[in-house]
N, CA, C and O of each residue as an XYZ file, in Angstrom:
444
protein
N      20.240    -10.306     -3.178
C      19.885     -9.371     -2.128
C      19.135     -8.166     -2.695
O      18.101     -7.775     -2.152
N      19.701     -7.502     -3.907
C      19.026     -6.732     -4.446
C      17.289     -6.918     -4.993
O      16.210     -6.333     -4.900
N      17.960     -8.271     -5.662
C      16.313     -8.612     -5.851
C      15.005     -8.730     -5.027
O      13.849     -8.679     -5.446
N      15.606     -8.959     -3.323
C      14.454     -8.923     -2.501
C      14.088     -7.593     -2.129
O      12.894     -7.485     -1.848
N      14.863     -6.406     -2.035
C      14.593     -4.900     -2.061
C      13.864     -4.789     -3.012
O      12.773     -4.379     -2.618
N      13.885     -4.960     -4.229
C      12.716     -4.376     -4.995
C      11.344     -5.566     -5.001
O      10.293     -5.144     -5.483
N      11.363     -6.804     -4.552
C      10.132     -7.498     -4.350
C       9.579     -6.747     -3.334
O       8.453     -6.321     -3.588
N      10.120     -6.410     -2.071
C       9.785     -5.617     -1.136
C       9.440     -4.391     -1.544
O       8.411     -4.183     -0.901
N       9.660     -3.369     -2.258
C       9.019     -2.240     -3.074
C       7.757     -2.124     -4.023
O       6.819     -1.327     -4.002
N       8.090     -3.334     -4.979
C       7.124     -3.761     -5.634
C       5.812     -4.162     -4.631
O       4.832     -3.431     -4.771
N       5.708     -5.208     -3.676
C       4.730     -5.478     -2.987
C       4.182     -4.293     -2.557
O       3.015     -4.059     -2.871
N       5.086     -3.130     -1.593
C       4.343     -2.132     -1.607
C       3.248     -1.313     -2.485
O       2.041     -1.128     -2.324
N       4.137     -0.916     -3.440
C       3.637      0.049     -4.565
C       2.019     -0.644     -5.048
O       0.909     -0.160     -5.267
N       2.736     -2.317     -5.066
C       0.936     -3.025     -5.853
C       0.094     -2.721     -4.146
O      -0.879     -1.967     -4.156
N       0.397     -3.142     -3.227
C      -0.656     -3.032     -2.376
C      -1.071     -1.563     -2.050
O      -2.075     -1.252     -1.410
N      -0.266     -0.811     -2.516
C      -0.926      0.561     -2.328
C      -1.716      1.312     -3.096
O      -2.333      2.342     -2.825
N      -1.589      0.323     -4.672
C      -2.829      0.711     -5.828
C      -3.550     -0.193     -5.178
O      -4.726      0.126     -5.354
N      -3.475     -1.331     -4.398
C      -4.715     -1.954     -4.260
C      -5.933     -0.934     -3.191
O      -7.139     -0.716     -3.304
N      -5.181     -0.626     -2.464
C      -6.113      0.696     -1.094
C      -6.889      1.035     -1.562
O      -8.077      0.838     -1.306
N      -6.169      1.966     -2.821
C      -5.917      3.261     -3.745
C      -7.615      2.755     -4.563
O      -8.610      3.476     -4.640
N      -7.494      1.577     -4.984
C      -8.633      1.115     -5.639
C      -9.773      0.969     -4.898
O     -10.890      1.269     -5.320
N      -9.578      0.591     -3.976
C     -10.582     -0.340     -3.339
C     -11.319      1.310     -2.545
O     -12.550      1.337     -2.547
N     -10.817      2.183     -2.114
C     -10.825      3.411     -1.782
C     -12.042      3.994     -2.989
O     -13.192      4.387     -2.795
N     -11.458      3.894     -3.939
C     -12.357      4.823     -5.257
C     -13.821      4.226     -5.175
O     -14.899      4.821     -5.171
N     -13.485      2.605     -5.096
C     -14.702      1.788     -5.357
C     -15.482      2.030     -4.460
O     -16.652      1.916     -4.827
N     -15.336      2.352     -3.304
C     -15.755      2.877     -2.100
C     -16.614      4.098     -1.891
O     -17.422      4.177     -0.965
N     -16.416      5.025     -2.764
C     -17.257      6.118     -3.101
C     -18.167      6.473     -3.581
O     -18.840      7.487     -3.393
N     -18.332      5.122     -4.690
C     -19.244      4.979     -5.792
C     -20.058      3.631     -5.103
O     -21.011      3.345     -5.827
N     -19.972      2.856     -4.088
C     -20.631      1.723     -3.912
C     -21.738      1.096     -4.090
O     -22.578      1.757     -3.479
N     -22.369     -0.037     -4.701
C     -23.833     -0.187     -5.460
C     -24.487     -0.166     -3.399
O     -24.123     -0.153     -2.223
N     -25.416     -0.175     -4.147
C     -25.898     -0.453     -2.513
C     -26.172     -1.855     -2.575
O     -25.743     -2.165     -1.464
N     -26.600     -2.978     -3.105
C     -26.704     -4.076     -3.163
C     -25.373     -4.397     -2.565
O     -24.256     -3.919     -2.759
N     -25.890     -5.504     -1.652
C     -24.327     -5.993     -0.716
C     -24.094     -6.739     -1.048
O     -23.172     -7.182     -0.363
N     -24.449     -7.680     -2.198
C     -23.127     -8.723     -3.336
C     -22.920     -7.907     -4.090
O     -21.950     -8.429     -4.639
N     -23.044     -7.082     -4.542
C     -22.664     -5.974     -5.951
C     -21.348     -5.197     -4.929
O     -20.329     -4.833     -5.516
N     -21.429     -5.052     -3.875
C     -20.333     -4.384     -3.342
C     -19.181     -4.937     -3.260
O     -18.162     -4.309     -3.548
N     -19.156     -6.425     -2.781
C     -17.769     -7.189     -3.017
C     -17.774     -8.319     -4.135
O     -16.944     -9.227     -4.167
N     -18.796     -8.158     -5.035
C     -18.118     -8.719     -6.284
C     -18.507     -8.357     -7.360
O     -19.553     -8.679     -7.925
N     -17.410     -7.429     -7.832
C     -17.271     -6.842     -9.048
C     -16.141     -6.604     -9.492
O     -15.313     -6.463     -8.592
N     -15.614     -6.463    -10.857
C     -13.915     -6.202    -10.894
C     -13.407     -5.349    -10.497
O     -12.274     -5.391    -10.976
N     -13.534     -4.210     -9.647
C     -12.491     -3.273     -8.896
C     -12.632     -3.804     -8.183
O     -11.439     -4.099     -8.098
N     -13.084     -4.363     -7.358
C     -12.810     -5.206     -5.525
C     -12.204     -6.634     -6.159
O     -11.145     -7.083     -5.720
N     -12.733     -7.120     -6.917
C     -11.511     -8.644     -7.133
C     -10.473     -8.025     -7.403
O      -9.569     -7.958     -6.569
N     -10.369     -7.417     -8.666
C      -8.961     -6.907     -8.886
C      -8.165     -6.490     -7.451
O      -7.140     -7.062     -7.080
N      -8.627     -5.715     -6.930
C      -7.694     -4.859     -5.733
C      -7.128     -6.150     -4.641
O      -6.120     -6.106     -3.935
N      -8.346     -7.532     -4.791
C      -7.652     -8.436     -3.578
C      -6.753     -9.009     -4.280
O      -5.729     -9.407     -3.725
N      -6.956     -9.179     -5.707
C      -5.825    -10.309     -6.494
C      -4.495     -9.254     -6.368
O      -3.424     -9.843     -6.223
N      -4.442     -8.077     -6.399
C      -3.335     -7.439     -6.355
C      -2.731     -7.547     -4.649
O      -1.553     -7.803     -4.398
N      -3.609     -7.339     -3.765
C      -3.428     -7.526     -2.139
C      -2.708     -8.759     -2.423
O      -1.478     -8.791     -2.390
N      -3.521     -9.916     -2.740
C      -2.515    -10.692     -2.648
C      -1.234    -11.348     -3.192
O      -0.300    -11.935     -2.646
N      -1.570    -10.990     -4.652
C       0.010    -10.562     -5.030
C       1.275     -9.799     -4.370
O       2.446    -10.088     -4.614
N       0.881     -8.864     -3.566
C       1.961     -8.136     -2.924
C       2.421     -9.104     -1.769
O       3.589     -9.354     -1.468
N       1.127     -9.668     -1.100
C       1.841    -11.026     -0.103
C       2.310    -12.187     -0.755
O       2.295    -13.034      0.138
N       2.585    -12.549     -1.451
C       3.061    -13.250     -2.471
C       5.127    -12.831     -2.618
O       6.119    -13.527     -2.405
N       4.971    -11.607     -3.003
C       6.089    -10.578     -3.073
C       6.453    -10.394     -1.788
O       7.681    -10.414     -1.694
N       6.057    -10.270     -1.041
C       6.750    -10.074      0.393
C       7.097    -11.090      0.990
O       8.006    -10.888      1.795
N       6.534    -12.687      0.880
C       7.206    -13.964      1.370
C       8.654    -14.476     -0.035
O       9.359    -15.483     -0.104
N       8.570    -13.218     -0.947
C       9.777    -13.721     -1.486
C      10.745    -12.871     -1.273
O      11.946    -13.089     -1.434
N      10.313    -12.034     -0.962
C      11.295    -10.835     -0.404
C      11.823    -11.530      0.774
O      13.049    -11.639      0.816
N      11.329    -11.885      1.469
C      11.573    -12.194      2.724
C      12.963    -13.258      3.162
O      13.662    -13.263      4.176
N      13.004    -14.320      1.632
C      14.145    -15.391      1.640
C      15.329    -14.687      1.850
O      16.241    -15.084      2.576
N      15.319    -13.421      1.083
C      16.595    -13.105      1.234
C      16.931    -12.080      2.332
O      18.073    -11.899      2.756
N      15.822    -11.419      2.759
C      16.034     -9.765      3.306
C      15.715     -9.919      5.120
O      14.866    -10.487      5.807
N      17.025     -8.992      5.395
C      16.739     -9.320      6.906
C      15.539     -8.887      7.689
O      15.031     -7.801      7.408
N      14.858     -9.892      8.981
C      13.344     -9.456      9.057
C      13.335     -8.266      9.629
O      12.285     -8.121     10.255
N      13.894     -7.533      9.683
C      14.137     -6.222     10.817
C      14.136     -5.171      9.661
O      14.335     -3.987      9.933
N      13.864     -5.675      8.072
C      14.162     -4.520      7.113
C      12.429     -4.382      6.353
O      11.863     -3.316      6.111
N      11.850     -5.827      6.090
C      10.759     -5.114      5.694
C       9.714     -4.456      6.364
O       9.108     -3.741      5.567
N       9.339     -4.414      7.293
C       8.383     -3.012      8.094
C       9.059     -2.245      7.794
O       8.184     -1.681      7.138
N      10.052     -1.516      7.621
C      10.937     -0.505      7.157
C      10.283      0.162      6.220
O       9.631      1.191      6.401
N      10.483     -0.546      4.965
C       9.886     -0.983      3.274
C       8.063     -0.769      3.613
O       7.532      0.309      3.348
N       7.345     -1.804      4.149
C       6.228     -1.514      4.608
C       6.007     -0.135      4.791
O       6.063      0.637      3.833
N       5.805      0.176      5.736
C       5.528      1.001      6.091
C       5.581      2.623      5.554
O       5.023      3.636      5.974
N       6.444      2.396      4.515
C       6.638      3.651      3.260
C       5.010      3.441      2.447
O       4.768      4.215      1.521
N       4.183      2.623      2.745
C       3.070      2.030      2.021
C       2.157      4.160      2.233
O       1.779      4.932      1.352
N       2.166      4.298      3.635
C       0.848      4.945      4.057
C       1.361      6.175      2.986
O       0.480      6.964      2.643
N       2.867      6.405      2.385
C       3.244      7.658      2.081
C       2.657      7.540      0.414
O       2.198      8.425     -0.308
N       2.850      6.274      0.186
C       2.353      5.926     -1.370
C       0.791      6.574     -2.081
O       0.494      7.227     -3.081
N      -0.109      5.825     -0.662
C      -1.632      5.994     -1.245
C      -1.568      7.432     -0.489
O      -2.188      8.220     -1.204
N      -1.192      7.935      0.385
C      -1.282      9.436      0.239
C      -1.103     10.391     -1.501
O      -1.581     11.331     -2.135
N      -0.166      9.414     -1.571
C       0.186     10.414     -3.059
C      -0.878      9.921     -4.042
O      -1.703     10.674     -4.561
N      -0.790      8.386     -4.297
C      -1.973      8.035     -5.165
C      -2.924      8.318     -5.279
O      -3.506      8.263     -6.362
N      -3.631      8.875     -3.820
C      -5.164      9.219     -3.459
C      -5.309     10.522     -3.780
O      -6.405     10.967     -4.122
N      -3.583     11.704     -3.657
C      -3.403     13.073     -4.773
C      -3.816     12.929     -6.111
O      -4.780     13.476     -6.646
N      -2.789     11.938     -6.739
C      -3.111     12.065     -7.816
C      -4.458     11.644     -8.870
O      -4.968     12.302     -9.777
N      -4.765     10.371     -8.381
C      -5.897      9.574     -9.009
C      -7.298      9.737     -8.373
O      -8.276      9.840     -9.113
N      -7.449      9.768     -6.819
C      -8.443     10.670     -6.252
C      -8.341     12.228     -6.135
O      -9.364     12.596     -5.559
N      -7.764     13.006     -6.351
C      -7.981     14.341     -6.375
C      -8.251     14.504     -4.978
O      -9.329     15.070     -4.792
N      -7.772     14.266     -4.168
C      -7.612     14.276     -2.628
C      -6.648     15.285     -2.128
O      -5.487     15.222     -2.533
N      -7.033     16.286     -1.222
C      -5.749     17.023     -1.086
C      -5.190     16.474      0.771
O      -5.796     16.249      1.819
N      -3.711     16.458      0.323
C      -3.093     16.029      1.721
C      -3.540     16.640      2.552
O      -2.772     17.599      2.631
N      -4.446     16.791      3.419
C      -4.347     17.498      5.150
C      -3.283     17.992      5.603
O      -2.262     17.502      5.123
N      -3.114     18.990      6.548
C      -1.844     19.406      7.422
C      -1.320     17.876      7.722
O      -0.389     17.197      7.289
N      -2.635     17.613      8.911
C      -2.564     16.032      9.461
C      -2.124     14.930      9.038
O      -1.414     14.299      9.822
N      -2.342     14.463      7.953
C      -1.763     13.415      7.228
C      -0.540     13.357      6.482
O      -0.004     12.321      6.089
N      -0.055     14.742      6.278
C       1.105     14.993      5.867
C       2.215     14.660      7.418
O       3.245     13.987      7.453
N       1.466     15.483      8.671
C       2.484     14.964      9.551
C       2.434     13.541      9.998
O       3.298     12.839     10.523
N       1.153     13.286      9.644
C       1.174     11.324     10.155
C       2.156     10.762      9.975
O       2.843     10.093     10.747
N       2.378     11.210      8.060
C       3.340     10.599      7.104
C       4.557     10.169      7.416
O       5.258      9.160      7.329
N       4.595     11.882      8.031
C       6.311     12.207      8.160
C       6.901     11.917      9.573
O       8.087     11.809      9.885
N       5.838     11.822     10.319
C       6.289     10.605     11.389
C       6.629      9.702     11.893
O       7.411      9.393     12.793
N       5.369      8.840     10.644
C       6.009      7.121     10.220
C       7.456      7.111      9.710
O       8.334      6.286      9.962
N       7.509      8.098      9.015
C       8.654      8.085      8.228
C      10.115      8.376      8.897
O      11.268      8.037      8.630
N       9.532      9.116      9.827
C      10.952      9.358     11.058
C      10.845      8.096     11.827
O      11.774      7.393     12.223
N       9.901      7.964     11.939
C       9.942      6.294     12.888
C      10.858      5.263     12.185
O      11.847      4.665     12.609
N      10.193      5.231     10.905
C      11.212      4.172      9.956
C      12.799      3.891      9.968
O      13.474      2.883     10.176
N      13.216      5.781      9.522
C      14.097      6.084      9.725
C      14.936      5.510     10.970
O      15.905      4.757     10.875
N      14.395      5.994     12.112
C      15.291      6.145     13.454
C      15.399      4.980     13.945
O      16.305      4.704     14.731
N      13.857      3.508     13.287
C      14.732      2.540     13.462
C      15.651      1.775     12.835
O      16.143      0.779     13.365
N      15.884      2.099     11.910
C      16.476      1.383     10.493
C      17.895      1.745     10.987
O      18.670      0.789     11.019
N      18.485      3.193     11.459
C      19.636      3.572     12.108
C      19.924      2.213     13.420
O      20.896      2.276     14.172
């Protein structure tokens, strides 16, 4: 049981460096439109996308379905921070309350 809580964490955390990446790559984009989706920051970021779905159908054997959107959904609070730290992004008023909304949402249904 424990082990599917942290597959369920883990999937997060990788799909939220994947955003996190695919986000950066996004800034810098070649203008050539095969140079935009194939290069190693965009493969990398889907092989990690899909690694995390990978992690979440194993999470899933054990963990009740009413718990990972729970888990999910802690995702938007992740690349907020990632996009602090590694993009130099500063949180908005706004996105800080988005956050903390989802996050009461989570909360109040998880109760």
């Amino acid at each position: 049981m424990v082990t599917s809580y942290l597959l369920a964490i883990a999937a997060v955390l990788i799909s939220s460096t994947s955003q996190v990446l695919l986000k950066k790559k996004a800034s810098n984009a070649p203008k050539s439109f095969w140079r935009k989706f194939f290069n190693a920051p965009v493969i990398v970021s889907y092989l990690l996308l899909f690694t995390s779905m990978v992690l979440n159908s194993l999470a899933l054997r054990e963990m009740e379905m009413t718990v990972l959107p729970c888990i999910t959904a802690t995702s938007f609070l992740w690349i907020m921070i990632f996009s602090a730290i590694f993009l130099d992004e500063k949180p908005t008023r706004r996105k800080v309350a988005g956050v903390a909304m989802i996050l009461a949402g989570v909360l109040i249904s998880h109760l």
